[in-house]
N, C-alpha and C positions, 0 to 999 in steps of 0.2 A: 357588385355592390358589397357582398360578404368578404369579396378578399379584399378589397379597400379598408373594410374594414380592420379586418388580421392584419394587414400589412401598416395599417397606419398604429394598432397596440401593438404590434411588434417593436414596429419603431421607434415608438413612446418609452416602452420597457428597457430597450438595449443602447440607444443613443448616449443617453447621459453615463453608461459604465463604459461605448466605446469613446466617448471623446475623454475621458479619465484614463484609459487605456487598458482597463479592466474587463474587458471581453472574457467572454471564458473561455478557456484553453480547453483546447480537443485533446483527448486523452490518446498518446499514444497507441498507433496501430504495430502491425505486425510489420517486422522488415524495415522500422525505423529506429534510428537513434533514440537510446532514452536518453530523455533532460536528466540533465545532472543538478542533482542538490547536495546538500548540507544538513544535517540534521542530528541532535546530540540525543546520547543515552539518558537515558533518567536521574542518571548520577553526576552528566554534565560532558559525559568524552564526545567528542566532535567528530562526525565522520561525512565522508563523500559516498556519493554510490561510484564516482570514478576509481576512489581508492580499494573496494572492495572488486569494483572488474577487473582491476589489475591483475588479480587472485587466480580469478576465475568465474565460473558460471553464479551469477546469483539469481536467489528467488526471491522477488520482490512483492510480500504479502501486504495489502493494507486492508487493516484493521477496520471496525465502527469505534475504535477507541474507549472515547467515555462521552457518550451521550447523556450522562448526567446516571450511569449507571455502567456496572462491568456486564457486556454483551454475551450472555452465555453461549453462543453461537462462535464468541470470537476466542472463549475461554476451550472451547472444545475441539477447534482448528488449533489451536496453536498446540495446544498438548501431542494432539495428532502430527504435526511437525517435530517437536519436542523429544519425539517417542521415536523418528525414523532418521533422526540427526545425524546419526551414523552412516545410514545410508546415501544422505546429502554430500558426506565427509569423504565416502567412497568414490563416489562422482565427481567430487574437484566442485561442488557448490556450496554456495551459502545461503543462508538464509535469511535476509531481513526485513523486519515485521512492524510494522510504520503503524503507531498509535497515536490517530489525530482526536484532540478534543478543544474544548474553552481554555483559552492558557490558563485561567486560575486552579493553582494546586494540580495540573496535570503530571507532573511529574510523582508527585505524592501517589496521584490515580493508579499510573503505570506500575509503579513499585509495587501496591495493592495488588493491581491484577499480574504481575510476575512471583508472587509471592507461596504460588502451588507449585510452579516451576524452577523457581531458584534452586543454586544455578543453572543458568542458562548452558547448553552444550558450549564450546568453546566457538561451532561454528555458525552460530544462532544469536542475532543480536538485536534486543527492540529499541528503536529509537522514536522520539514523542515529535510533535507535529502539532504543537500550542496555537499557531496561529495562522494555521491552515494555507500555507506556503507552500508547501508539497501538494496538498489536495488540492487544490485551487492549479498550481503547475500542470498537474496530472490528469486536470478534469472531472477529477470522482468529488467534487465537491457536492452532498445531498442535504441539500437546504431544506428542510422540512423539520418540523419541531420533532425533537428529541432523535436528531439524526445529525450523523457529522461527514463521513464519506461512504460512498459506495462500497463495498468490498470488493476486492481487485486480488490478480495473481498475475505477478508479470517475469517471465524470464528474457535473463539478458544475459549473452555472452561476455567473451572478455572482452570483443571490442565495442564493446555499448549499444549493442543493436540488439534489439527484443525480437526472441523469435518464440515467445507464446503469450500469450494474454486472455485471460478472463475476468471480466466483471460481472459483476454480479446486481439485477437491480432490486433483491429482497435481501434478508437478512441471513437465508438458511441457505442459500445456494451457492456453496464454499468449494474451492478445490479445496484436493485431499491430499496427502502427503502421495501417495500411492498414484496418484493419478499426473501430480507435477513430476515424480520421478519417472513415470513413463513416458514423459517429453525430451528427459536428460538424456544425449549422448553416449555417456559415460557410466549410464543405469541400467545397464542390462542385466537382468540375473537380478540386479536389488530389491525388488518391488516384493 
């Protein structure tokens, strides 16, 4: 009787976003393909995550963005990226740090919160995520008030395939530059 129950508010809750076709996407696991997106800097440059594996290895950080506030949590990860960039540079990786929030004035947000770190290393690049296209792609969508995605760390080689990942379901439990360069290949001796 109880799971008739659950099964029929489940099915109340998810029906109308699957026949919309808005299901939520499962966030990529290990040993898959990552979705490729699109997503512009705060200034407006357009970029792919296909065009940055080309490269090479990247570190794909998402942010809590701007939850109606700059996440000191998120301000103290990125610095700590910011800080070992060179070590990233060594490895043959990059780094890009995906700041999702309400589209109004995100960009404005973004520039704010880069504004301890400007310039950015050459190999370190934030791109914004206005309207939750990426999060929603990716899974990490956290719908709860004064909350926007999960916090994630996802590495992916150059041929598009994620071979680390950590989410995270609070706000303080971040990788750390030190502990994603000890995943890199090519990071031996860096850390």
């Amino acid at each position: 009787m109880l799971m008739n129950r659950f099964s029929t508010i489940v099915l109340v809750l998810f029906s109308p976003l699957v026949a919309l076709g808005q299901a939520p996407a499962a966030t990529p696991k290990v040993g898959q393909a990552a979705p490729n997106f699109s997503l512009s800097t705060p200034t407006g440059q357009s970029l792919t995550l296909a065009s940055l594996t080309e490269k090479g290895t990247v570190a794909l950080i998402v942010l809590r963005g701007y939850p109606g506030y700059q996440c000191p949590y998120c301000v103290r990860q990125v610095h700590d990226f910011v800080q070992s960039a060179n070590k990233f540079a060594a490895a043959g990786a990059q780094v890009l740090l995906v700041y999702p929030g309400p589209p109004a004035d995100l960009d404005q947000h973004a520039k704010e919160f880069l504004a301890k770190q400007n310039p950015l290393p050459q190999n370190v690049t934030l791109v914004i995520d206005p309207d939750y296209a990426f999060t929603n792609q990716y899974g990490l969508r956290w719908d709860a008030p004064n909350e926007t995605a999960y916090p994630a760390t996802f590495l992916i080689d150059r041929k598009g395939v994620i071979f680390f990942s950590k989410v995270s379901q609070e706000h303080g439990d971040r990788t750390t530059a030190s502990s994603v360069l000890s995943q890199l290949p090519n990071a031996q001796g860096l850390r």
